[in-house]
C-alpha positions in Angstrom: -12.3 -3.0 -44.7 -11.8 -0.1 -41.9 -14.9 -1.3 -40.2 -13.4 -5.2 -40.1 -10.0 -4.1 -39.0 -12.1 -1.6 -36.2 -14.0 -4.2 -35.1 -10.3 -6.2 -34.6 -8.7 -4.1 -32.9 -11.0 -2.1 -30.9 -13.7 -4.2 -29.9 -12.6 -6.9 -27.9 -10.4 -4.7 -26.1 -14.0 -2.7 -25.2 -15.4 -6.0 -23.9 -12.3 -6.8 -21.6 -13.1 -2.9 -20.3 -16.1 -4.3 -19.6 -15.4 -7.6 -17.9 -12.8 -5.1 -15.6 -15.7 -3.2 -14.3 -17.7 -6.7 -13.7 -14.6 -8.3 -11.6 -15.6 -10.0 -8.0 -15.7 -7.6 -5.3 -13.0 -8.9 -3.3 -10.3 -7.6 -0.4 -6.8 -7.6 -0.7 -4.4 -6.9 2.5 -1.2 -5.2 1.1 -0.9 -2.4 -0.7 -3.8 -1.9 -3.2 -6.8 -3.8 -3.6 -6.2 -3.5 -7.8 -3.9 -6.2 -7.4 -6.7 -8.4 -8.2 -6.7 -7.1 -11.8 -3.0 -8.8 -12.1 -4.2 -12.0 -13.5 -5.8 -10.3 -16.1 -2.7 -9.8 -18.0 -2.1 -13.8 -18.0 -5.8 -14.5 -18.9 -5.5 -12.1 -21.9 -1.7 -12.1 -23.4 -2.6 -9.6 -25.8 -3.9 -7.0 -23.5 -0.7 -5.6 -23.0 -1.1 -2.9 -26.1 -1.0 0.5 -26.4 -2.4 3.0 -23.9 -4.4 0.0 -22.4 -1.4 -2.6 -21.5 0.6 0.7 -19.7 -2.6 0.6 -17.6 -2.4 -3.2 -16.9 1.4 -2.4 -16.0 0.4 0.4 -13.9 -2.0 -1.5 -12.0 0.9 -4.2 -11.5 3.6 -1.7 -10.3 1.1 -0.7 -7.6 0.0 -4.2 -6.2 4.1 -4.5 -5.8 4.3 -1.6 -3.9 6.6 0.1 -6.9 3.8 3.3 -7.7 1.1 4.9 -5.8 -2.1 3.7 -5.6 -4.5 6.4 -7.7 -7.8 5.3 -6.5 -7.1 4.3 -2.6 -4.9 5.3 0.3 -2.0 2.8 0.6 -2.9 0.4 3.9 -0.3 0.3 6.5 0.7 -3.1 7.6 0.9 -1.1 11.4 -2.9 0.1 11.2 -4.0 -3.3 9.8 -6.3 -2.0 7.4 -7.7 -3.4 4.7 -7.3 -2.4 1.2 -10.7 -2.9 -1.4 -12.1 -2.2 -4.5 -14.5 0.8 -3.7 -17.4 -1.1 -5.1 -17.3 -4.3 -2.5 -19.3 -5.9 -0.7 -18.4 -4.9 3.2 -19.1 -8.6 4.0 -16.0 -9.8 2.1 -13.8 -7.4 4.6 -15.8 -7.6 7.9 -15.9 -11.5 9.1 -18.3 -12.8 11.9 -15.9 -13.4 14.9 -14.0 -9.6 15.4 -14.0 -9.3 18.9 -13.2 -5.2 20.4 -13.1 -4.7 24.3 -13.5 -1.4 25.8 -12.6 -1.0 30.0 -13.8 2.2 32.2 -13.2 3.2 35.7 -16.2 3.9 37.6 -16.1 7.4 39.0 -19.1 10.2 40.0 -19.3 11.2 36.0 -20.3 8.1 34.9 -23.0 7.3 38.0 -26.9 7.5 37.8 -26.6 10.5 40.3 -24.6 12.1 37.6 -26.3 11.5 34.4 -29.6 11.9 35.7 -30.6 8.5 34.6 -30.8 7.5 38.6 -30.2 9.1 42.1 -27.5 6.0 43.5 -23.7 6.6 42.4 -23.4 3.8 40.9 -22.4 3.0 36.9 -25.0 4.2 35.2 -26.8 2.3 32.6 -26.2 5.2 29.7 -22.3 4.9 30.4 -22.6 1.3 30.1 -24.4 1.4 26.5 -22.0 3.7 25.6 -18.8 1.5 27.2 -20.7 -1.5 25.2 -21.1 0.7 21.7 -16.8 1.9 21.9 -16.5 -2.1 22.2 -18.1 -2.7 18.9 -16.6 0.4 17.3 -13.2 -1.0 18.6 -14.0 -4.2 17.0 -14.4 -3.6 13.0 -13.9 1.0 12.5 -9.7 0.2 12.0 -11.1 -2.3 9.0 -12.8 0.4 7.3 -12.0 1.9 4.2 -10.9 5.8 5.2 -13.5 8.0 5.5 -15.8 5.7 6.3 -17.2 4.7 10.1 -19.9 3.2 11.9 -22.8 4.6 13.3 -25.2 2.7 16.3 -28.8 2.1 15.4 -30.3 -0.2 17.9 -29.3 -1.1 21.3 -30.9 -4.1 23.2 -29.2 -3.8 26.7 -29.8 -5.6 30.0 -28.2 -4.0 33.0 -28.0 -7.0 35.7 -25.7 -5.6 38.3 -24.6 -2.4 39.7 -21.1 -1.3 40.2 -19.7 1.1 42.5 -17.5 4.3 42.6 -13.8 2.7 42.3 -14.1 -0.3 40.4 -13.7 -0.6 36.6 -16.1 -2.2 33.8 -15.2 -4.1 30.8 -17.0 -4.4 27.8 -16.9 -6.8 25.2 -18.5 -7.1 21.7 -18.6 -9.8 18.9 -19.5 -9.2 15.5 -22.0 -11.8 14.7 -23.4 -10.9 11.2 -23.1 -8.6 8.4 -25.6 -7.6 5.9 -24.5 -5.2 3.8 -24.1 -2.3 5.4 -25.7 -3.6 8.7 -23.3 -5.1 11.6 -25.0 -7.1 13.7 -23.1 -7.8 17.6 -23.4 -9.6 20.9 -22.6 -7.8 23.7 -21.7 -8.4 27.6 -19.9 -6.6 29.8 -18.2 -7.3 33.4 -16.5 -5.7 36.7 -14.2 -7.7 39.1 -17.7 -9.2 40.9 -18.7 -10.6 37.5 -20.8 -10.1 34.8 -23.0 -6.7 34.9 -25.0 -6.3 31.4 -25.3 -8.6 28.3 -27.6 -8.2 24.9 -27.2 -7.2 21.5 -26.2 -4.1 19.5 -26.5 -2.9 15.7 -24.2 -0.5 13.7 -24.6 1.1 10.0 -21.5 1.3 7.9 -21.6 5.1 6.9 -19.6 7.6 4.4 -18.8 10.3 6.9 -18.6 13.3 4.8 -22.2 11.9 3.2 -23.4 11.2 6.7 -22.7 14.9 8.2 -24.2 16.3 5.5 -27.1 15.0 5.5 -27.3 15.4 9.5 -26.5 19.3 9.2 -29.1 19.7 5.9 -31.6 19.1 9.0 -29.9 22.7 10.4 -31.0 24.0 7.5 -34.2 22.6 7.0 -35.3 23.7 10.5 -34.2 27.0 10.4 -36.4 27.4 7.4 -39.4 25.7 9.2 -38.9 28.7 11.9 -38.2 31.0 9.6 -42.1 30.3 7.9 -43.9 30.8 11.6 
């Protein structure tokens, strides 16, 4: 008798738990990405019971904006972010078509002469990689969840014009694919002459503090190398 009325009670509520954890990874731009748990309560009437249903009516106050968000920072409409269940996909937040531009004045710290990459004054091809990289950075980083930024990994440049001391360079980038983690961009960029450089550019989608870490366990790791000599 206690096992039938266990089995009742207890266990569909463990398989709605379950179907929870299994929902579509999925954006959602306003307050809290758990608002796509809200229908929930309309597909299953009865879920609203005991400790369970306060959760269900937790989750609701917090898509309306009426409690704070437990799990994620509350997006500002003014930053455009994007709120999102931790576990998404990035490709359901960062769309083919996001467009950043990035301009620079062309003075001697950013020449050849400068940098070393030449002996001419004239924009040097490491500022323009960089110009191009801030372009693409500009383009999706404000989308990301906080904490979390972009890292370059691959750089196919052409440089097809120089530019001169006193004129300015604008860069553009397009995001043209995502795959997974992996943000795929065209690239071009132009002074007031024309167009001066064009290719294609890849980022990684990174967790900073997981990211650092792993860059400064390389401190480590070498001083130990030294240390064995």
């Amino acid at each position: 008798m206690k096992t039938n009325i266990f089995i009742r009670l207890f266990v569909p509520r463990i398989v709605k738990i379950f179907y929870l954890i299994s929902l579509p990874r999925r954006e959602y731009k306003g307050n809290c990405c758990l608002a796509t748990l809200i229908p929930l309560s309309g597909i299953y009437p009865n879920f609203g019971m005991g400790a369970l249903g306060t959760g269900i009516q937790a989750i609701q106050l917090v898509a309306a904006g009426l409690a704070p968000c437990p799990f994620v920072s509350p997006c500002l409409a003014a930053d455009k972010r994007v709120c999102y269940y931790p576990r998404m996909n990035f490709d359901t937040v960062l769309q083919p078509g996001l467009r950043g531009e990035k301009t620079a004045a062309v003075t001697e710290q950013n020449t050849a002469r400068s940098l070393g990459s030449g002996g001419l004054a004239v924009f040097a091809t490491p500022s323009l990689v960089a110009l191009l990289e801030g372009a693409c950075v500009q383009a999706v980083d404000g989308l990301l969840l906080e904490g979390y930024s972009t890292v370059g990994t691959d750089v196919r440049v052409k440089h097809l014009a120089a530019t001169p001391v006193g004129m300015s360079v604008r860069a553009e980038g397009e995001l043209t694919e995502v795959d997974g983690r992996r943000l795929a961009f065209r690239v071009a960029a132009f002074d007031e002459a024309g167009k001066i450089g064009e290719g294609t550019h890849e980022r990684f989608i990174v967790d900073n503090g997981k990211f650092l870490a792993k860059a400064e366990a390389k401190r480590t790791e070498a001083a130990a190398v030294c240390g064995d000599r």
